[in-house]
N, C-alpha and C positions, 0 to 999 in steps of 0.2 A: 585212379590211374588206369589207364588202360591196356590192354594186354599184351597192346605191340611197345606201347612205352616201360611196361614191365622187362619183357623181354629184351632192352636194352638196359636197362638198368642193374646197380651190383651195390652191396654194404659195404659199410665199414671193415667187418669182416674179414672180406673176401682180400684186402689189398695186396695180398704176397700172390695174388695169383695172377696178377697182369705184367707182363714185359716193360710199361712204361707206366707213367702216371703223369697226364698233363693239366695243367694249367689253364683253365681258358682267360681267367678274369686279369683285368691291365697291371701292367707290369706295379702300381703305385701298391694294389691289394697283395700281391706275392713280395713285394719286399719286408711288406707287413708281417707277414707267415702264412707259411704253406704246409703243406703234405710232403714230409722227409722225402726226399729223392725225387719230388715232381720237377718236371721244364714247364717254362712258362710261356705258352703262345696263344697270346692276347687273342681273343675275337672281335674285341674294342681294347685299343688303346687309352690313355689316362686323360688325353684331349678329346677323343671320338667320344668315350662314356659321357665324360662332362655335357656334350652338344648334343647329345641322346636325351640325356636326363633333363639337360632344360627346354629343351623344344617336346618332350611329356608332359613338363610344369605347366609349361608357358603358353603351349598350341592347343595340342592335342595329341591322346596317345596313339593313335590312327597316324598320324605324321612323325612321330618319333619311330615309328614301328618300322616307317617306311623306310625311312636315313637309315635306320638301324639294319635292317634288313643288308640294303646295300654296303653297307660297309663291312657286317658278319661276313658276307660271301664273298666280298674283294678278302679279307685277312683270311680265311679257311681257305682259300684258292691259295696264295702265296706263302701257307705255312705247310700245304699239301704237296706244293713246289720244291720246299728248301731245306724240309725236314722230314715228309714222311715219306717220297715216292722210291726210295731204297727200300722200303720195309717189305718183307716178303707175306705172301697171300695169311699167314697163318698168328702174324703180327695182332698181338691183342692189346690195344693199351686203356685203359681208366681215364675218364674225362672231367671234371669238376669245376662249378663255379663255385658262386657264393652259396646260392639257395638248393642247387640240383636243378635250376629251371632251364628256358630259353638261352642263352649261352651257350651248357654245356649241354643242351641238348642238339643243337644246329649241330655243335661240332658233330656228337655222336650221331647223328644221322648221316652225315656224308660219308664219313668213314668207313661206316656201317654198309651203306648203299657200296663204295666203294669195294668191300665184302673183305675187310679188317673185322675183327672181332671186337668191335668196340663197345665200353659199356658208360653209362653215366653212373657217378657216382650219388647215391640218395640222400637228400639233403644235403650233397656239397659239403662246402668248406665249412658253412657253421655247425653241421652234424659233427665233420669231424675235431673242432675247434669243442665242442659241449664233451665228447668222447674225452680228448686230452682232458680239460677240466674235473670230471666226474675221474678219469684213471690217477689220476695226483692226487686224488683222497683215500684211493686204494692200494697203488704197487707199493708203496714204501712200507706199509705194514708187514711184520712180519721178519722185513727185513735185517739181518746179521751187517749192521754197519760195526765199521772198526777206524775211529776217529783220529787223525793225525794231529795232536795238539804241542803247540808251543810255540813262543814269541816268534814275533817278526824278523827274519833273519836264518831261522834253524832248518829253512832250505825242506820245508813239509811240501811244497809241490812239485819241486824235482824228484823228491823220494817218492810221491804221487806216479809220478813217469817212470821210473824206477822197477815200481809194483807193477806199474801196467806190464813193464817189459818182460818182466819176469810172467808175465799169464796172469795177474791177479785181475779182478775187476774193481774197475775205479771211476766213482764218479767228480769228475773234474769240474767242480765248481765255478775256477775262475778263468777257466778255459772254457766253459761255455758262453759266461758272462764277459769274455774278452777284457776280465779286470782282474788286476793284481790282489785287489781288497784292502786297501789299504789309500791313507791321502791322498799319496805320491803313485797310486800305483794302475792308472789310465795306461793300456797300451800304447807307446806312440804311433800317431797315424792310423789308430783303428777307432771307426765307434761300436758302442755297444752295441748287442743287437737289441730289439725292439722286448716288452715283457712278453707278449704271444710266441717270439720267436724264441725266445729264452727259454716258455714251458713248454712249446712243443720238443725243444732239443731235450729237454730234462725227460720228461714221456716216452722219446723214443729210447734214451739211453735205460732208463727202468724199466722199461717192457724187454730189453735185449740181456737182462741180467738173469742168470739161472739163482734161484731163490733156496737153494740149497749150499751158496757157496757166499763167501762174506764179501762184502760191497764196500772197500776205503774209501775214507774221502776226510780232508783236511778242514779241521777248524774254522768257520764262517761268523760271522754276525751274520744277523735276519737282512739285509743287504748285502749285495754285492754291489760297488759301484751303486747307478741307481735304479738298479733292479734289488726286486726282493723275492726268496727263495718262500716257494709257497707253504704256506704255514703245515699243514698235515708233515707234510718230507723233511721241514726244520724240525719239527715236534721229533719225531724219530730218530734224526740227526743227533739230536740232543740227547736222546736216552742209550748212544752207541758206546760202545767198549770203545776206551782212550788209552791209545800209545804216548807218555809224555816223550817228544824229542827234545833232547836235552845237550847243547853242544854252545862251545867256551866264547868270550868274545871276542877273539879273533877268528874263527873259524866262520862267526858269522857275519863278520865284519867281510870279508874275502867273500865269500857268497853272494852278499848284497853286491860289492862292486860286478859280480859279473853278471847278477841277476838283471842289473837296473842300468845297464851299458849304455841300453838307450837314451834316457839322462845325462850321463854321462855323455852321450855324443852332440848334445842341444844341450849346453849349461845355458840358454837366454831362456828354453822352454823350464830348466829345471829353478831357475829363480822365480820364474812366476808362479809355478806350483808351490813353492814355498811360501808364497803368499796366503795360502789356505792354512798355512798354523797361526798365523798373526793372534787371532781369537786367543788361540790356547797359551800363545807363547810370548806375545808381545812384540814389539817392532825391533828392541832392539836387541832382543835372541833372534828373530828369521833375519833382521840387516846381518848379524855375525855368521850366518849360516848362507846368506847367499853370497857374503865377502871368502868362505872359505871356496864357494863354483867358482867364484872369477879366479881364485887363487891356484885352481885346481887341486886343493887338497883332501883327493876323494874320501879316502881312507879317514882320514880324519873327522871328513863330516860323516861317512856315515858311521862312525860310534858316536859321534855327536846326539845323532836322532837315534837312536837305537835305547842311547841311556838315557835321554831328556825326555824322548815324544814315545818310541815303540812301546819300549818295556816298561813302565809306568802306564799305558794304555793298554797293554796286555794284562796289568795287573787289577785294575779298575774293573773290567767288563771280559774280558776273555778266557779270564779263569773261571770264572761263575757261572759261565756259558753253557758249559758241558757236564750233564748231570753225575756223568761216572768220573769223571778227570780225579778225582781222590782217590780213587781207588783202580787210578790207571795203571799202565807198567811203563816202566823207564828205557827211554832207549837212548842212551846217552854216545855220543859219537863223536870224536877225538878232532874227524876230519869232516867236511861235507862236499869233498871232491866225490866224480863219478865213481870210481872204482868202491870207495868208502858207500857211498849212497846204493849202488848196485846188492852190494855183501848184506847193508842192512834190509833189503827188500828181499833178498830168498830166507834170511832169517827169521819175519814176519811173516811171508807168504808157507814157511813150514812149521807154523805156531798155531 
């Protein structure tokens, strides 16, 4: 490397230290995962890269270079237009492609020339993508997790939110994973995010945790949905002090309706998902259970599933799960309304 290319260059490291973090590579690679809090402004777009790449194949890399060229300085012209020319003289942002090469370097030079403080980032996004990877075999050690465990229904990721409010730190599972964990339990209208994007959110959220103070988090199988939690941070998970929540089945019955509204709002979406227990439960237990949707007899179906599918599948695999769950403590709760849920979170959070 040479020393004017050093001198625009910056690590891993360094990230808290620049005003911005961009994006240079096309919009298809950043849906993929990026760099927490980066913006994305393509140098090539997800068409442009493709016409780059085969005319390198196909020509020559003297003729890809050339397209390529022109089209790097039409997009850093019109991103220099629309997003940076507010920035003041002293504006220093982070630039990154895939490798640290040509991309994010074009950008960092004009910017630079421009006399922004711009730097590239060294090896890019797969340095940083190797960094997450290699930090998930380390943060979780060490760690004071405190495990929320019990069936399906006993309202562990409300109280999850709960903890958070009150100040505790909590790592939110199936709100990273945009999945309930469970059959039925796809957000509606959301997909998941991708598994990069999963471990990067996981990473960021473990590196922002003070290691002196205990980290909640609710009961999982090694999937979420169809992500799976990477095995070092499961291992640990599993060896965490366990809270059993323990609450009646009406209480939990009342929770699922409002937890699972959404269904509730699509009974055609909630019949077909019922289609995924046939396996377990045969046609004509899911036909009686999706005659109970058209009937709208919410309450009913769900202690239906709760006794037939959840809690029998709680029993099988979710008690086993958790190394200390025997010798948990009990937190048994009358109600799983907010104010109920609230009380039990400062009583944990001063335990």
């Amino acid at each position: 490397m040479s020393s004017q290319s050093a001198h625009f260059s910056a690590s891993l490291d360094r990230l808290d230290e620049f005003d911005a973090i961009i994006d240079v590579r096309s919009p298809a690679e950043f849906a993929e995962d990026h760099i927490p809090g980066a913006i994305n402004c393509p140098v090539l777009d997800d068409a442009e890269r493709a016409q780059v790449g085969t005319l390198y194949k196909q020509v020559s890399p003297f003729e890809a270079r050339k397209l390529g060229a022109a089209l790097v300085s039409r997009n850093i012209a019109r991103h220099i237009e629309t997003h940076f020319l507010s920035k003041p003289k002293n504006w220093k942002p982070l630039i990154y492609c895939w490798r640290g090469g040509q991309r994010s370097g074009s950008m960092t030079l004009v910017l630079g020339q421009i006399g922004w403080g711009a730097r590239r980032l060294e090896g890019g996004y797969k340095a940083f993508r190797q960094r997450v990877i290699e930090a998930l075999d380390t943060l979780p050690v060490g760690r004071d997790f405190r495990i929320l465990c019990g069936p399906t229904g006993s309202a562990k990721t409300a109280l999850l939110d709960a903890l958070a409010a009150a100040g505790e730190q909590v790592l939110d599972l199936e709100g990273l994973a945009r999945h309930r964990g469970s059959v039925l339990g796809g957000e509606l209208h959301a997909e998941q995010p991708g598994q990069k994007t999963f471990e990067t959110q996981l990473w960021s959220a473990l590196r922002g945790f003070d290691p002196a103070r205990p980290v909640w988090a609710e009961s999982e199988s090694r999937r979420v949905g169809r992500l799976h939690v990477p095995a070092v941070l499961f291992e640990h998970l599993r060896d965490g002090a366990c809270v059993r929540v323990q609450a009646p089945l009406a209480a939990r019955v009342e929770h699922l309706l409002e937890r699972y509204a959404d269904l509730i709002a699509d009974p055609q979406d909630f019949i077909r998902k019922l289609e995924r227990l046939t396996p377990q439960h045969g046609h004509a237990q899911v036909e009686a259970w999706q005659a109970m949707v058209t009937a709208g007899a919410w309450a009913e179906l769900a202690e239906a599933l709760v006794v037939r599918h959840y809690d029998p599948a709680y029993r099988r695999g979710g008690e086993g799960l958790y190394r200390n769950l025997a010798a948990g403590r009990d937190l048994p709760l009358a109600r799983l309304d907010a104010a109920s849920l609230a009380a039990a979170a400062r009583q944990l959070a001063g335990s």
